[in-house]
DSSP file (Angstrom, degrees, kcal/mol; ACC not computed):
  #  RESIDUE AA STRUCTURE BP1 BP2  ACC     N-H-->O    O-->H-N    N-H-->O    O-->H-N    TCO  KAPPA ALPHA  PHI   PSI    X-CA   Y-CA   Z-CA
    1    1 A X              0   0    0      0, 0.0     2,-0.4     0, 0.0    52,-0.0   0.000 360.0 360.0 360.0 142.0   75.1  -45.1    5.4
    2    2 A X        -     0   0    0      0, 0.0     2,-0.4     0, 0.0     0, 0.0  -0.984 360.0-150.9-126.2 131.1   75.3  -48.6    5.7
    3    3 A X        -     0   0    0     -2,-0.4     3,-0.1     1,-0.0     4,-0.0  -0.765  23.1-131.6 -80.1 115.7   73.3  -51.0    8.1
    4    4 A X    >   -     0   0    0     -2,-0.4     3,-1.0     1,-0.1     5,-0.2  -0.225  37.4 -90.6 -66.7 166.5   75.2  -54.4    9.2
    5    5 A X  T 3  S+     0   0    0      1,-0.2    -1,-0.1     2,-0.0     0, 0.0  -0.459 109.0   8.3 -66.0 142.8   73.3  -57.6    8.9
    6    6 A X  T 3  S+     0   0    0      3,-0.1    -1,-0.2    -3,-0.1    -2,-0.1   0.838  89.0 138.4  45.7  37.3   71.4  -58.2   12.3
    7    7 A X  S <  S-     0   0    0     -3,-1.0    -4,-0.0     3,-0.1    -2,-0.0   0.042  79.7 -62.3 -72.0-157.8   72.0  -55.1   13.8
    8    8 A X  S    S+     0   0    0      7,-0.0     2,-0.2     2,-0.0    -2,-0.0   0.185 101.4 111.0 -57.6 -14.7   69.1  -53.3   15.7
    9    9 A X        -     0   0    0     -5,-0.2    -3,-0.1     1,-0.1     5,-0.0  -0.447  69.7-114.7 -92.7 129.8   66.9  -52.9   12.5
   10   10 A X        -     0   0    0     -2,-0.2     5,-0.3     1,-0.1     6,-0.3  -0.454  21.9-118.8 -64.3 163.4   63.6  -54.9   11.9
   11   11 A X  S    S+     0   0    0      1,-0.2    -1,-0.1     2,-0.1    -2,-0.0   0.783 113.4  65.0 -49.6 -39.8   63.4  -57.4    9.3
   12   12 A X  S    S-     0   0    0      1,-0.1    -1,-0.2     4,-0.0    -2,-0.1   0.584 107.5-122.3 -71.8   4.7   60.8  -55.5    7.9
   13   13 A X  S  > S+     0   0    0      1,-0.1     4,-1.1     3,-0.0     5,-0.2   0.474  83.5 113.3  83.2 -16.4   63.1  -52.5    7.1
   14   14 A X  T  4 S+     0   0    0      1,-0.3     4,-0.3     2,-0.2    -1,-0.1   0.628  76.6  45.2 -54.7 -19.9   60.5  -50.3    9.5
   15   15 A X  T  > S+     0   0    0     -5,-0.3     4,-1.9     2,-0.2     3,-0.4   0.767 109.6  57.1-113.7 -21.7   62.9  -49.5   12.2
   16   16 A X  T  4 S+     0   0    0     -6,-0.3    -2,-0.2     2,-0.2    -1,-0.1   0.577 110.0  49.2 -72.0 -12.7   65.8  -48.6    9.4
   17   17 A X  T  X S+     0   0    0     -4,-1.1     4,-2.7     2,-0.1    -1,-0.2   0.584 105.5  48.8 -60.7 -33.4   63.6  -46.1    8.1
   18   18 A X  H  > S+     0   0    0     -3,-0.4     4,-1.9    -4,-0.3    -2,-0.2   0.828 116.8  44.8 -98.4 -24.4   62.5  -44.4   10.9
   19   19 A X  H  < S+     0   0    0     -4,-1.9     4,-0.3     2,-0.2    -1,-0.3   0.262 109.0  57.5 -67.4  10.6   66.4  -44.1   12.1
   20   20 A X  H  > S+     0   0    0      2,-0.1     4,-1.1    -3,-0.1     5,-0.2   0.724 111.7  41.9-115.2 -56.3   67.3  -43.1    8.9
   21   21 A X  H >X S+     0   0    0     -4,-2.7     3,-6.0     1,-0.2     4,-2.2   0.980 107.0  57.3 -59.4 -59.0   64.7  -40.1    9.1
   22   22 A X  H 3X S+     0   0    0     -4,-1.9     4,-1.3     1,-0.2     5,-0.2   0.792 103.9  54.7 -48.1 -29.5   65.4  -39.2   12.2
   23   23 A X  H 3> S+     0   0    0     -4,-0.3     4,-0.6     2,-0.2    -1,-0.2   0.771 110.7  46.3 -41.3 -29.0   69.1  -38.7   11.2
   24   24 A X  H XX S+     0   0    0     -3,-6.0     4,-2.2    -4,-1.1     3,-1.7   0.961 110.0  50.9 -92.6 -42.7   68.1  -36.5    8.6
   25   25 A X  H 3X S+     0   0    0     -4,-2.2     4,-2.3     1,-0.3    -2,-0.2   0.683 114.2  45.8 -45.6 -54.3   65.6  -34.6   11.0
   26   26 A X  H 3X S+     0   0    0     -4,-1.3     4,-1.3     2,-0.3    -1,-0.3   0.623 119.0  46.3-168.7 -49.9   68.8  -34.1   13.8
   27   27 A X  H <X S+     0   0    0     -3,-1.7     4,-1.8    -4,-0.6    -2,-0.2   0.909 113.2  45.7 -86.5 -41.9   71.0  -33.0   10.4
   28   28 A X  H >X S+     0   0    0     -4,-2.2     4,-1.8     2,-0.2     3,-0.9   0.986 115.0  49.5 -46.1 -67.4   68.2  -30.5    9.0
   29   29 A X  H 3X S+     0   0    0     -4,-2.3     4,-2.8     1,-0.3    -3,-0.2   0.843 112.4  47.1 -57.3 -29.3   67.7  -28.9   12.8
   30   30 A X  H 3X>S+     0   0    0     -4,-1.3     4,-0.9     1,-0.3     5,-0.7   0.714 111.2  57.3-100.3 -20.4   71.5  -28.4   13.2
   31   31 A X  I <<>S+     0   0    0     -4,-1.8     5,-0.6    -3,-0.9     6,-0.5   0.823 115.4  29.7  29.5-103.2   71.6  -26.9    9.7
   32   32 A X  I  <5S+     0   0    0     -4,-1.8     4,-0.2     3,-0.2    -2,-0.2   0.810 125.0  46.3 -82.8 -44.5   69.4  -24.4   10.1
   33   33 A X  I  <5S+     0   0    0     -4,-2.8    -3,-0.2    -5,-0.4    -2,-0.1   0.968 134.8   8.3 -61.5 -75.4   70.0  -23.7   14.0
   34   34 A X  I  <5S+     0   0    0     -4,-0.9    -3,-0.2     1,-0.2    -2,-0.1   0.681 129.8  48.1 -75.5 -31.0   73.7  -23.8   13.8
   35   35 A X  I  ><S-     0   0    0     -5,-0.7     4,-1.2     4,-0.2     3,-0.5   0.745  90.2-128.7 -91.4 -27.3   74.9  -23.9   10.2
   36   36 A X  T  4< -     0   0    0     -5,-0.6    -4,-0.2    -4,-0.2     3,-0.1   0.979  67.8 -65.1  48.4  80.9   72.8  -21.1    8.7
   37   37 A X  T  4 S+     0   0    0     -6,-0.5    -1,-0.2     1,-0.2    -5,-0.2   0.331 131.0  85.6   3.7  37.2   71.7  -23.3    6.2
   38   38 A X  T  4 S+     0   0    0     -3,-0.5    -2,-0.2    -7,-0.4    -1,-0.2   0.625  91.2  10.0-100.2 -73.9   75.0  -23.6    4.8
   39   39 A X     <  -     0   0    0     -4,-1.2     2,-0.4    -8,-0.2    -1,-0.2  -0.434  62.2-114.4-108.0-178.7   76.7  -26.4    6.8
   40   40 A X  E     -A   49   0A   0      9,-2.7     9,-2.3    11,-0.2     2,-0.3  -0.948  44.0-159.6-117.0 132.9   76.2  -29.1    9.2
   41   41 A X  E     -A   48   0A   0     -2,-0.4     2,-1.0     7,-0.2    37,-0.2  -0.888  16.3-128.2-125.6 140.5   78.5  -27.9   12.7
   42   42 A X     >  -     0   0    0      5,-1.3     4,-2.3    -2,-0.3     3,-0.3  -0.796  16.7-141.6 -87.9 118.5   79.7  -30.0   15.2
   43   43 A X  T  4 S+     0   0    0     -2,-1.0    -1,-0.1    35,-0.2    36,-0.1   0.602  92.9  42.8 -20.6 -49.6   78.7  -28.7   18.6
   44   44 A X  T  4 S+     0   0    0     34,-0.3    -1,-0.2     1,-0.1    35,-0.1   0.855 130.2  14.5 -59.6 -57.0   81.5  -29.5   20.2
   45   45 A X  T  4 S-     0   0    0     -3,-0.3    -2,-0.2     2,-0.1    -1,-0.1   0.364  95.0-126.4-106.7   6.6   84.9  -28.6   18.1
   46   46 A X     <  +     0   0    0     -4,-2.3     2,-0.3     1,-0.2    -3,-0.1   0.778  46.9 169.2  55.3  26.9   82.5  -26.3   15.5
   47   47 A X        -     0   0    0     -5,-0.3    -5,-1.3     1,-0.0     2,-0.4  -0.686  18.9-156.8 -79.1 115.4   84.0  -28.3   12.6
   48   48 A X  E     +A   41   0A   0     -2,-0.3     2,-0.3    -7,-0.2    -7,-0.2  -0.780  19.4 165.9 -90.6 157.2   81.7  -27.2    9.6
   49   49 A X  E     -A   40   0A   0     -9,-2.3    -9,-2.7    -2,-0.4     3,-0.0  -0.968  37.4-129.9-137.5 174.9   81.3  -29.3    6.8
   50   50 A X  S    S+     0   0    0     -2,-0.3     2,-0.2   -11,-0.2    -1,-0.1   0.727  88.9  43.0 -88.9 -11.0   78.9  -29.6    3.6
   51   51 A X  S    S-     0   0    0    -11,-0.1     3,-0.3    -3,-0.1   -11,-0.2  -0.682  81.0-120.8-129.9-147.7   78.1  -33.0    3.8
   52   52 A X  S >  S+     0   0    0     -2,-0.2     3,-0.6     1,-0.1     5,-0.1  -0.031  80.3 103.6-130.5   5.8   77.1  -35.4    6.5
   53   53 A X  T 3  S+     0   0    0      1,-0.3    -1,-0.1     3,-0.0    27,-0.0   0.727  88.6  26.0 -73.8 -28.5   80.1  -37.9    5.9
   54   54 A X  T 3  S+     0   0    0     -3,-0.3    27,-1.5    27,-0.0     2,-0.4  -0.054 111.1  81.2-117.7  37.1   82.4  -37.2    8.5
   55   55 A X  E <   -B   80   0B   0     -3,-0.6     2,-0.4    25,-0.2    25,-0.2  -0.983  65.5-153.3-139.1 149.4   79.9  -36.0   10.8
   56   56 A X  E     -B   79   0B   0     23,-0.9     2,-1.0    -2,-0.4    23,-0.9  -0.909  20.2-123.2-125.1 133.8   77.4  -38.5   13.2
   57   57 A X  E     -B   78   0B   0     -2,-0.4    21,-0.2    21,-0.2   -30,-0.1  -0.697  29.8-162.6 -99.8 118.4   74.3  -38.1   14.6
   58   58 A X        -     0   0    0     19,-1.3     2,-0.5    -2,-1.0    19,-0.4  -0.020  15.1-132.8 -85.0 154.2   74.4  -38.7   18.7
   59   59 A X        -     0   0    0      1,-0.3    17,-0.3    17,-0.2     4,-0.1  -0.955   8.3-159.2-110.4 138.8   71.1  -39.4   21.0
   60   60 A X  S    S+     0   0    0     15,-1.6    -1,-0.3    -2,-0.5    39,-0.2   0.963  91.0  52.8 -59.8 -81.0   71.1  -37.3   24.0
   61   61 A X  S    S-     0   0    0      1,-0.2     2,-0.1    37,-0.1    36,-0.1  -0.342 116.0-106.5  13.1 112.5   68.8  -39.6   25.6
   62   62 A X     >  -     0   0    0     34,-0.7     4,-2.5    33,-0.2     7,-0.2  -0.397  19.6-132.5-127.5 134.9   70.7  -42.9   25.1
   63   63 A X  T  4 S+     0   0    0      1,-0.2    -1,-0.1     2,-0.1     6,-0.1   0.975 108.1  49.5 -63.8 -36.7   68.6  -45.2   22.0
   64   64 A X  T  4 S+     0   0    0      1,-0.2    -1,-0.2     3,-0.0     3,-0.2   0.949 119.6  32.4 -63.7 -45.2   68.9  -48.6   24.8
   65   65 A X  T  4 S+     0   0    0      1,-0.3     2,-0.6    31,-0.1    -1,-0.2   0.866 125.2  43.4 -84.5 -36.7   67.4  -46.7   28.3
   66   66 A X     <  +     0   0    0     -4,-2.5     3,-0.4     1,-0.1    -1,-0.3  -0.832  55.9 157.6-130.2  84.3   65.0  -44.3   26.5
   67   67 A X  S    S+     0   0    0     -2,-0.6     3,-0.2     1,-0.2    -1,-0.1   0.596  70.3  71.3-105.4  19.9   62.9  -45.8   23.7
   68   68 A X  S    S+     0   0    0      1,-0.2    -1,-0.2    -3,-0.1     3,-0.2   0.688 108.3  32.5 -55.1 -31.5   60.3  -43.3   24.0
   69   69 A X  S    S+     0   0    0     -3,-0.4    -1,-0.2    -7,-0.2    -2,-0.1  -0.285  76.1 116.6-126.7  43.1   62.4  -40.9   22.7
   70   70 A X  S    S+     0   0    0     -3,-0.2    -1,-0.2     1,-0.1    -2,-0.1   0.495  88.5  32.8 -99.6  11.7   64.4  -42.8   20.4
   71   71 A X  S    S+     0   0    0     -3,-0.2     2,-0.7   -49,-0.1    -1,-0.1   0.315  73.0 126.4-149.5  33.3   62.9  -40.7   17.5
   72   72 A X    >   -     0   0    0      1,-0.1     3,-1.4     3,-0.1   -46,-0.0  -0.679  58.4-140.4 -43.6  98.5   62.3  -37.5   18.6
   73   73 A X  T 3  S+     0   0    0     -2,-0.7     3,-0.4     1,-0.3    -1,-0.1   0.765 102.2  52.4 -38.7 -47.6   64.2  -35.2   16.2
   74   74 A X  T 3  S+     0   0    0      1,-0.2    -1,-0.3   -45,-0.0     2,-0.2   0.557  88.8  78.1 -76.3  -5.9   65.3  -32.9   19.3
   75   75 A X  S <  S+     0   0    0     -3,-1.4   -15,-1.6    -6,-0.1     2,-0.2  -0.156  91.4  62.8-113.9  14.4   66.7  -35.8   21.2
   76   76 A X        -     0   0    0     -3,-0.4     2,-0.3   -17,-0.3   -17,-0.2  -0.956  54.1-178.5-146.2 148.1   70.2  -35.8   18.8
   77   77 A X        -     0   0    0    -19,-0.4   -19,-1.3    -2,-0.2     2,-0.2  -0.860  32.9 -99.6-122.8 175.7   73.2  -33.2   18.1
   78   78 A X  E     +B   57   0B   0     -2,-0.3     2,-0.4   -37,-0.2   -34,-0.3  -0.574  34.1 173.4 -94.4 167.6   76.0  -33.5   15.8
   79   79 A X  E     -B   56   0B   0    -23,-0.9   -23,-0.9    -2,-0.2     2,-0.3  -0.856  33.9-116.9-155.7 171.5   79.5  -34.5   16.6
   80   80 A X  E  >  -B   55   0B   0     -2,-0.4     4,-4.1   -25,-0.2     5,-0.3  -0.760  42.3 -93.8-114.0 145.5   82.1  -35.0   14.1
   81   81 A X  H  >>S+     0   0    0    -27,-1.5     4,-2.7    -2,-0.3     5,-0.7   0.986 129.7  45.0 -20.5 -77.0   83.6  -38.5   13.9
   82   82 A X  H >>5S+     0   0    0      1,-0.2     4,-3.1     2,-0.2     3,-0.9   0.945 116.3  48.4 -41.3 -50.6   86.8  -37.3   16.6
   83   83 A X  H 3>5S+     0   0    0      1,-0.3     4,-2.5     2,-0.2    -1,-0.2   0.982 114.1  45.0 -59.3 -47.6   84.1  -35.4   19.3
   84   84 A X  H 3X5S+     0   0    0     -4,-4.1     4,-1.3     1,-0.3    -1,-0.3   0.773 113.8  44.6 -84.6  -5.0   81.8  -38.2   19.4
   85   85 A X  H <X5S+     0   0    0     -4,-2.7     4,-2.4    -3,-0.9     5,-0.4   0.770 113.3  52.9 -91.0 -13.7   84.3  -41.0   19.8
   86   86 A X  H  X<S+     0   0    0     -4,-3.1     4,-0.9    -5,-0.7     5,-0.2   0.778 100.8  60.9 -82.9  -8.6   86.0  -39.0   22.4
   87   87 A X  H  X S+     0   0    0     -4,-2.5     4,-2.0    -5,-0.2    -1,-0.2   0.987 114.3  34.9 -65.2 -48.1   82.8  -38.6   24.1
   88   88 A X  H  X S+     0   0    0     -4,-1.3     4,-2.0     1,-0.2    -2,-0.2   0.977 113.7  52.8 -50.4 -69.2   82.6  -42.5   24.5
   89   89 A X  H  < S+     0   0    0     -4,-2.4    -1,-0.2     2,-0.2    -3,-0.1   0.911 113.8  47.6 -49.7 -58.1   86.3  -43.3   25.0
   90   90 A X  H  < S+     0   0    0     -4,-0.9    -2,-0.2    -5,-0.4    -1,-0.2   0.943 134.5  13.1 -53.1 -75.9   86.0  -40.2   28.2
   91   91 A X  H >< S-     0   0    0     -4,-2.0     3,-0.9    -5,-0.2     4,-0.2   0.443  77.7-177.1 -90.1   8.5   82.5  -42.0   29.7
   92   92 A X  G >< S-     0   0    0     -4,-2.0     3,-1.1     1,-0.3     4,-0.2   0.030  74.2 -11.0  47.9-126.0   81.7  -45.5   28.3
   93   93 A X  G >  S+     0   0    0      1,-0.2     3,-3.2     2,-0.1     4,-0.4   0.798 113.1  85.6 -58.0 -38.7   78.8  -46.7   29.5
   94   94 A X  G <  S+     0   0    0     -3,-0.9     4,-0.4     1,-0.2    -1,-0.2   0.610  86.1  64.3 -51.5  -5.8   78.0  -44.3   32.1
   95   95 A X  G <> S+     0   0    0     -3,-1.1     4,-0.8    -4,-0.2     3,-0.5   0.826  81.5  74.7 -79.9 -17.6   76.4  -42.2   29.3
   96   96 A X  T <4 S+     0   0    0     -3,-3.2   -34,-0.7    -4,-0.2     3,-0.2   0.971 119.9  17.3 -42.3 -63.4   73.5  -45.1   28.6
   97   97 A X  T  4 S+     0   0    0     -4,-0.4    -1,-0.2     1,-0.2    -2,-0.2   0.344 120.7  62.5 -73.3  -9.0   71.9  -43.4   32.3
   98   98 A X  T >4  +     0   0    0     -3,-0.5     2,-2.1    -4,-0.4     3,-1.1   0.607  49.0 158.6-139.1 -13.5   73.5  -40.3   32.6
   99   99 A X  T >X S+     0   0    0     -4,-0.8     3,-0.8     1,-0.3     4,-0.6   0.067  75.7  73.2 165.6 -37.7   72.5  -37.9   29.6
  100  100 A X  H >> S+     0   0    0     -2,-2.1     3,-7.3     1,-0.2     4,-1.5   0.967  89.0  69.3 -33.0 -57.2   73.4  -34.7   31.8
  101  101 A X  H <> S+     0   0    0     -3,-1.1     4,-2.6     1,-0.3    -1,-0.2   0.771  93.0  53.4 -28.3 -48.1   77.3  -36.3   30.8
  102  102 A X  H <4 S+     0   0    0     -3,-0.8    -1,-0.3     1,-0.2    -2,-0.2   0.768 105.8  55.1 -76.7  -9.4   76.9  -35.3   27.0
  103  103 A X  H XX>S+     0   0    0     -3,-7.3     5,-2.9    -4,-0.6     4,-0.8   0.812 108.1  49.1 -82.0 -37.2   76.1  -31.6   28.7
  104  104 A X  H ><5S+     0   0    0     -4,-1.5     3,-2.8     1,-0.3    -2,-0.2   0.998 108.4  55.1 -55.8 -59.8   79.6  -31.9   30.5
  105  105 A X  T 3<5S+     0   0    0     -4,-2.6    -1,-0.3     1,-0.3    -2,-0.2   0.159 107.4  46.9 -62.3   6.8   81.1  -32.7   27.4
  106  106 A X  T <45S-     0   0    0     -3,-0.7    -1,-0.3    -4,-0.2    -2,-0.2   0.414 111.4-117.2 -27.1 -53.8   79.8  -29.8   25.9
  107  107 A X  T <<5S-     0   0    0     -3,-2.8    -3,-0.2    -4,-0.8    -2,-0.1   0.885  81.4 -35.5  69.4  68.8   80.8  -27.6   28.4
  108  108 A X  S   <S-     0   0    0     -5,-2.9     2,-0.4     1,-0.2    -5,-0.1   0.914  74.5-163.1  91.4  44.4   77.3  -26.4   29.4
  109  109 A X     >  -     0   0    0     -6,-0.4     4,-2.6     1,-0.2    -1,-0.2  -0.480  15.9-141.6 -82.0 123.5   75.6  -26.5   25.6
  110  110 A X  H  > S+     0   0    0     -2,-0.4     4,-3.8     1,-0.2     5,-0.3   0.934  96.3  35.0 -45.3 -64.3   72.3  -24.2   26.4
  111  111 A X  H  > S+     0   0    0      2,-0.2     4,-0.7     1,-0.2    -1,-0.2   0.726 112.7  55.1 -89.9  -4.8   69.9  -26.1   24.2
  112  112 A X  H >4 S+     0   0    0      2,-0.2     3,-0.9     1,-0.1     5,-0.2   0.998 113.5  54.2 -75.8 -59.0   71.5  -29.9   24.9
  113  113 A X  H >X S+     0   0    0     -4,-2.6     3,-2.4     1,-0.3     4,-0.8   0.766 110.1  41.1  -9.9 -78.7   70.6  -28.3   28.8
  114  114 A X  H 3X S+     0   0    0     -4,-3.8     4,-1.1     1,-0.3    -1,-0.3   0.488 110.5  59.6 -85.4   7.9   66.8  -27.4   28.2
  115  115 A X  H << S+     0   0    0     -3,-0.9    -1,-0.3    -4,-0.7    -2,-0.2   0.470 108.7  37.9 -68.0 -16.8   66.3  -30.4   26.5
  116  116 A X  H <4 S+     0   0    0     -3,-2.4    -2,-0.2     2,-0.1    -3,-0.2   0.224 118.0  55.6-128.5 -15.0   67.3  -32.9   29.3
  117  117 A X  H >< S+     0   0    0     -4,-0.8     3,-0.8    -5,-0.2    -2,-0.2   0.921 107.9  43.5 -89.7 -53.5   65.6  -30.5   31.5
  118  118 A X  T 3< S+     0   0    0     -4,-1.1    -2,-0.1     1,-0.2    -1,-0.1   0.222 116.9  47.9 -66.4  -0.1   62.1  -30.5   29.7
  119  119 A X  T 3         0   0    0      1,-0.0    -1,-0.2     0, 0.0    -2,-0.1   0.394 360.0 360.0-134.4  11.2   62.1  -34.3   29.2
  120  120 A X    <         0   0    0     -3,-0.8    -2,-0.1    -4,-0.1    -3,-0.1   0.641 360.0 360.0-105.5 360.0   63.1  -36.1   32.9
């Protein structure tokens, strides 16, 4: 994975670590939950794969609005490259506020559900 210059990341490398884990934390749960430790699945279209290249991890809980939970391991799914831009392209901003939205886009995903339910 590569970080652009003057992104979101401290200088001190602290805050590109700790997104770096949580990625892997978010790739590990979905794994084991979903993959049965074989693959990494997208939630949406079920695309499995073996590595983590064409697949992104998404914040339920939007990283700008919520930076309490901006490394909470449960606070991410996976999407594949296509799902997750087509979540953006379908709701644009409104998703920054609206974290229920990635549950539409889902169509009603059980644990995305009690996750947004257990944390407003």
């Amino acid at each position: 994975m590569r970080f652009k210059k003057g992104n979101r990341w401290s200088k001190n490398g602290k805050g590109k670590l700790r997104y770096t884990t949580w990625r892997r934390m978010v790739f590990e749960l979905n794994k084991r939950k979903v993959g049965l430790s074989r693959y990494y699945v997208c939630v949406k279209c079920n695309k499995k794969r073996k590595t983590t290249r064409v697949l992104h991890a998404h914040h339920i809980f939007s990283w700008n609005k919520f930076e309490s939970k901006r490394y909470d391991s449960k606070n991410g799914v996976v999407l594949c490259v296509k799902c997750h831009n087509g979540f953006h392209r379908k709701y644009k901003y409104e998703a920054l506020d609206k974290p229920n939205l990635l549950v539409e886009y889902l169509n009603g995903d059980k644990a995305v559900k009690s996750y947004i339910r257990e944390n407003k």
